[in-house]
C-alpha positions in Angstrom: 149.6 169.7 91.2 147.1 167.4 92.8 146.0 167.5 96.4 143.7 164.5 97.9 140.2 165.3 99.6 139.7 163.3 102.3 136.9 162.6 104.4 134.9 165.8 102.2 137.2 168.3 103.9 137.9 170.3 101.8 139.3 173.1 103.9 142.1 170.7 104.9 142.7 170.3 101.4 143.1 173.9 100.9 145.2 174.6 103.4 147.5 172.0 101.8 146.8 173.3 98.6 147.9 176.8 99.7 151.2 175.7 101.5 152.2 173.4 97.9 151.9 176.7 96.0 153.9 178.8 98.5 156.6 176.4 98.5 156.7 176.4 94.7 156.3 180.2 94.8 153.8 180.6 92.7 151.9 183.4 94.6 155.7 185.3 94.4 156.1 184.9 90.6 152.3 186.0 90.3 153.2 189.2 92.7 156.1 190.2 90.3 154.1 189.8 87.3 151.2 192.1 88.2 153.7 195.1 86.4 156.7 195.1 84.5 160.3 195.1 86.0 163.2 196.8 83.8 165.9 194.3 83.6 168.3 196.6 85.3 165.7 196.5 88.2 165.1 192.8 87.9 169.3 192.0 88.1 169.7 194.6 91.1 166.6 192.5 93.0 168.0 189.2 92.3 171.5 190.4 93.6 169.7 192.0 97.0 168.3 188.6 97.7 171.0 186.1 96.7 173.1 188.0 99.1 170.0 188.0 101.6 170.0 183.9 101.2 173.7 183.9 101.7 173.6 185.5 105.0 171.2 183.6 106.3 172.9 180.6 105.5 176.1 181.8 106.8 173.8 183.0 110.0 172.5 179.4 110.2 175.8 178.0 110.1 177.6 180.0 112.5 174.4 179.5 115.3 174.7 175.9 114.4 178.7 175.3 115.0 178.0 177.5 118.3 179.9 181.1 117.7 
């Protein structure tokens, strides 16, 4: 990942460097690694949020066509 310093800010740079790797998730994957997850506990966390992204989309959608 490469962020541009410019002017010799380098908080600016930062800040952009941050927002790359929360987009990318990195700081999430690095939270989850910190101890291990069973499987079992791993499959019942990815179902949780699938159906938490669905929602939200469906949420979205609805708000959007005006219900």
């Amino acid at each position: 990942m490469l962020v541009q310093v410019r002017d010799n800010n380098v908080d600016q740079a930062l800040r952009a460097l941050k927002k790359k790797l929360q987009r990318e998730g990195v700081f999430r994957e690095m939270k989850l690694r910190r101890h291990y997850e069973k499987p079992s506990e791993k499959k019942t966390r990815e179902k949780a949020e699938s159906v938490r992204r669905f929602r939200k989309v469906m949420r979205k959608r609805l708000e959007k066509e005006g219900f």
